[in-house]
C-alpha positions in Angstrom: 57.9 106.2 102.0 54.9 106.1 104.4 57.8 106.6 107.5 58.8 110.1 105.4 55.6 111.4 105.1 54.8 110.5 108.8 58.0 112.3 109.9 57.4 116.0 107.5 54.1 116.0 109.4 55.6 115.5 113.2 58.4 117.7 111.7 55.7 120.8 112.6 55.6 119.6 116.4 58.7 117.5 117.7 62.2 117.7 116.7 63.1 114.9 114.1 66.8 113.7 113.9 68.2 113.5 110.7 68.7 109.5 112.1 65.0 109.3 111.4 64.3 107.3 114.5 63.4 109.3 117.3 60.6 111.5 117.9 62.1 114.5 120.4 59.2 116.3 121.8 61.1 119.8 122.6 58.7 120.6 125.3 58.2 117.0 127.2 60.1 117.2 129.9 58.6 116.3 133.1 58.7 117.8 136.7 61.3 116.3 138.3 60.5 113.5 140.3 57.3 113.0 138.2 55.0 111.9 137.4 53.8 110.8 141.1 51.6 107.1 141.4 48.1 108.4 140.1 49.1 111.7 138.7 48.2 112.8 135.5 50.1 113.8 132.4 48.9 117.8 132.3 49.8 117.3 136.1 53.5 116.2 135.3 54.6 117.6 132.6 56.7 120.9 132.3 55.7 123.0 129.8 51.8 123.0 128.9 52.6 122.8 125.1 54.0 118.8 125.5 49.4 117.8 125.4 49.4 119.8 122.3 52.4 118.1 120.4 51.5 114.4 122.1 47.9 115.3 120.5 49.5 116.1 117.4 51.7 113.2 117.2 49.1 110.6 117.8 47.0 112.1 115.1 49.8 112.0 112.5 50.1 108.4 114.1 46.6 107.5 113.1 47.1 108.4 109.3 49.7 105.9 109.2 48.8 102.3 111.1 51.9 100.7 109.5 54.2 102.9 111.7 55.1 101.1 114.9 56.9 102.7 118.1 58.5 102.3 120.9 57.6 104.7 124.3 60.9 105.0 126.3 60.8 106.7 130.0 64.2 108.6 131.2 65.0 110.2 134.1 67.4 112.6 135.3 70.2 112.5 137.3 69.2 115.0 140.2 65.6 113.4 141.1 66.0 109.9 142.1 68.9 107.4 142.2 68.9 103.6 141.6 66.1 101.4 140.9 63.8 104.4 141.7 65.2 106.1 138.3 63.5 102.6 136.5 60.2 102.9 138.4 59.8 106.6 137.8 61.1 106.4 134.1 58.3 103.3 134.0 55.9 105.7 135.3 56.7 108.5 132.1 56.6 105.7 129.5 53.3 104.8 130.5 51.8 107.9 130.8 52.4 108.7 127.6 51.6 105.2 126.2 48.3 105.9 127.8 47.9 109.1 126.5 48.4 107.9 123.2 45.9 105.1 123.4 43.3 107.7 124.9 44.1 110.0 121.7 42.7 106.9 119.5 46.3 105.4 118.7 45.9 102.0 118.1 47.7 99.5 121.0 49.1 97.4 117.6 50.9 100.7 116.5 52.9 101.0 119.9 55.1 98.0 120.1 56.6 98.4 123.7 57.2 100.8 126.5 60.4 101.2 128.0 62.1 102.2 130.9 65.8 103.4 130.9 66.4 105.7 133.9 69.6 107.5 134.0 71.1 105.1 131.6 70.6 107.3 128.5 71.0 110.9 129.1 71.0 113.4 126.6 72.6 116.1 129.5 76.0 114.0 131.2 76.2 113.6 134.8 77.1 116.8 136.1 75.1 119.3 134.3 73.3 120.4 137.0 71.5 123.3 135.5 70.4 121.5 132.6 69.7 118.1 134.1 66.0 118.2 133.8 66.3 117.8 130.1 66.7 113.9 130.9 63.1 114.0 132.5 61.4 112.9 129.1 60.1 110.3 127.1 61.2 109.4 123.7 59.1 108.2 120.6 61.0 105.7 118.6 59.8 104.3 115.4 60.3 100.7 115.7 60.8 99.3 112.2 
């Protein structure tokens, strides 16, 4: 019950699959390429609106301390290629871990942070136009 009531409040500022696993944060996409070693997440980040939903989230997060997740980095296929996808999909994951922490999440409610590059793109190879909707990071509720 407590995973339903955490998901009708996150409903007001991410997309919620009907899967009820991932978090989708419509506007958290990143600049491609970024973020850069030592950048912030206000400096990365696409649309300004992604500080105001990651703010939202972590309270809703805080209401419920038996909710774990998982912060998963992705890249696109257009701003880096091989091992450099991992690093800078690293990089996303754990600015948003951090940003979580910062926001008062507790480290016990965030489980792991991963990295998956271009391994999991939600545009195919080949979309050009669209392919910076693979520069995100994913909330996934680990149960």
């Amino acid at each position: 019950m407590k995973i339903l009531q955490l998901l009708a409040l996150l409903a007001a500022v991410a997309t919620v699959p009907a899967s009820a696993t991932s978090i989708y944060l419509p506007n958290g996409h990143f600049k491609s390429g970024h973020p850069l070693v030592g950048e912030t997440l206000a400096q990365a980040i696409r649309d300004p609106a992604t500080l105001a939903e990651l703010t939202a989230t972590a309270q809703s997060l805080k209401s419920y301390p038996d909710v774990h997740l998982a912060v998963e980095g992705h890249a696109g296929f257009l701003e880096c290629s091989g091992h450099e996808c991992l690093l800078l999909s690293h990089r996303r994951a754990e600015l948003v871990h951090r940003f979580l922490i910062e926001q008062g999440v507790p480290c016990s409610q965030i489980q792991w942070v991963a990295a998956y590059g271009v391994s999991k793109p939600i545009v195919p190879k080949g979309a050009d136009a669209s392919d910076h909707l693979n520069n995100r990071v994913e909330l996934n509720l680990a149960y």
